[in-house]
C-alpha positions as CSV (number, residue, x, y, z in Angstrom):
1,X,0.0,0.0,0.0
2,X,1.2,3.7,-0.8
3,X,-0.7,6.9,-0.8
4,X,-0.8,8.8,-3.7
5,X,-0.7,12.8,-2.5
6,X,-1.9,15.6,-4.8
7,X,0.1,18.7,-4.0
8,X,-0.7,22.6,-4.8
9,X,2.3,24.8,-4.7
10,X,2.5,27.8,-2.4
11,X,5.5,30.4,-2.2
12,X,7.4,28.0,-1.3
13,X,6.2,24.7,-0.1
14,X,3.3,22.7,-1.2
15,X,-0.1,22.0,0.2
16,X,-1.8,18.4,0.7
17,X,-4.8,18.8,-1.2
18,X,-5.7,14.8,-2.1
19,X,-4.3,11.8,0.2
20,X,-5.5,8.8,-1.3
21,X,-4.3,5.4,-0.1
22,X,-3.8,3.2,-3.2
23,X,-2.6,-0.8,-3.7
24,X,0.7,-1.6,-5.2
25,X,1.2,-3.8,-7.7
26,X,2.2,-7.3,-5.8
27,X,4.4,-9.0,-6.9
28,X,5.9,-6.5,-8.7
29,X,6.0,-5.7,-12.3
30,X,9.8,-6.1,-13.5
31,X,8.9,-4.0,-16.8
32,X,6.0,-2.8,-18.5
33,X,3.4,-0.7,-17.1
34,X,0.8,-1.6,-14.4
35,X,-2.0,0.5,-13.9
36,X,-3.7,1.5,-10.7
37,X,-7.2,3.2,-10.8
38,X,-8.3,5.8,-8.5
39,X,-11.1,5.0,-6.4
40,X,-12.9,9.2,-7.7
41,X,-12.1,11.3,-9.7
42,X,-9.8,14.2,-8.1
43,X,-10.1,18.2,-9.2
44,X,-6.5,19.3,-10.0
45,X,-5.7,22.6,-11.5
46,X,-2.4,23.8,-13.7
47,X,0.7,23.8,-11.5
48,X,-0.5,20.7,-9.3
49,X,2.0,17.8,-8.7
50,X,2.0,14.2,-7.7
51,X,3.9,12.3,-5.5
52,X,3.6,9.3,-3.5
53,X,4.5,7.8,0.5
54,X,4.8,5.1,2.2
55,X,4.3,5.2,5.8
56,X,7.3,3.2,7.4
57,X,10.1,4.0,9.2
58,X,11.6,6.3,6.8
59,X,8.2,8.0,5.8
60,X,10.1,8.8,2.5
61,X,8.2,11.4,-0.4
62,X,11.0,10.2,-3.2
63,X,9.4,12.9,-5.4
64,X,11.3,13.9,-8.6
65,X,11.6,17.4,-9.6
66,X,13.6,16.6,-13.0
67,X,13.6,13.9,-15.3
68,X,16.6,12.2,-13.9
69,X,16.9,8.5,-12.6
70,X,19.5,7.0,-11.6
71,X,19.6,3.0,-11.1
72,X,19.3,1.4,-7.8
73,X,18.9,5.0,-6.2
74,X,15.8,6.2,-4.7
75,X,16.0,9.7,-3.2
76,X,13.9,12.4,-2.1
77,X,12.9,13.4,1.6
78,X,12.8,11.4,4.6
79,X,11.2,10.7,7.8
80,X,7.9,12.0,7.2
81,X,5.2,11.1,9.8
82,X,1.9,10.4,8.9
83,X,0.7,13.7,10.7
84,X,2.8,15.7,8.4
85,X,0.9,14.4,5.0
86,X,-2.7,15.1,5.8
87,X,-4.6,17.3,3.5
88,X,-3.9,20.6,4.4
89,X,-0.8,20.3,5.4
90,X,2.4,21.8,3.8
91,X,5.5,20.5,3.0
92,X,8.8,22.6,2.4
93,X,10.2,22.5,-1.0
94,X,13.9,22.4,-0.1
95,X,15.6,19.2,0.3
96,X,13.9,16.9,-2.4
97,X,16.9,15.7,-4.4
98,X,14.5,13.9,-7.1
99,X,16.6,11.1,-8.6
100,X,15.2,7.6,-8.3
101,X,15.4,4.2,-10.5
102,X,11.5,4.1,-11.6
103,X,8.9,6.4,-12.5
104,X,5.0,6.8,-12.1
105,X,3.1,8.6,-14.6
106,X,-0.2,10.1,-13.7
107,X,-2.6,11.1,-16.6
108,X,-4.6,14.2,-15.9
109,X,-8.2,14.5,-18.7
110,X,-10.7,17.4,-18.1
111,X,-14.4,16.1,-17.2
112,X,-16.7,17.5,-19.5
């Protein structure tokens, strides 16, 4: 299990707008692509990102911020408790180093 967090920029952090608590793909796919519907629909607007956590002991965001990876290297911001990824919340910008060996790709569509 993973969350999936929707996140509106502010000056300079982001807020929480959309924690949604999603299955993985188990076992694993190796390659390919797996998808993994949302349970609603969620209202985004221009500027909005995506990221994903894990609660765990680390409580890592390994959000990307370029279109870097690097293999066998996950990065990104650790140790955050559940508390501090609730909608509403924000979350500081600085920090996030971005590179990581995968990549999720969420696809946005109006609603007409």
């Amino acid at each position: 299990m993973f969350d999936l967090l929707i996140l509106r920029p502010t000056e300079n952090r982001w807020q929480v707008l959309y924690r949604v608590r999603m299955s993985d793909d188990t076992p694993p796919t190796q390659t390919g692509m797996t998808v993994v519907p949302l349970p609603a629909p969620l209202a985004v607007q221009k500027g909005d990102i995506f990221a994903h956590w894990q609660d765990g002991l680390s409580g890592a965001i390994p959000l990307n911020l370029d279109d870097k990876s690097v293999d066998g290297l996950s990065a990104g911001q650790y140790g955050f408790q559940s508390s501090e990824v609730e909608v509403g919340q924000l979350i500081g910008r600085e920090g996030f180093s971005g590179h990581r060996d995968y990549f999720i790709n969420l696809v946005f569509s109006t609603n007409p």
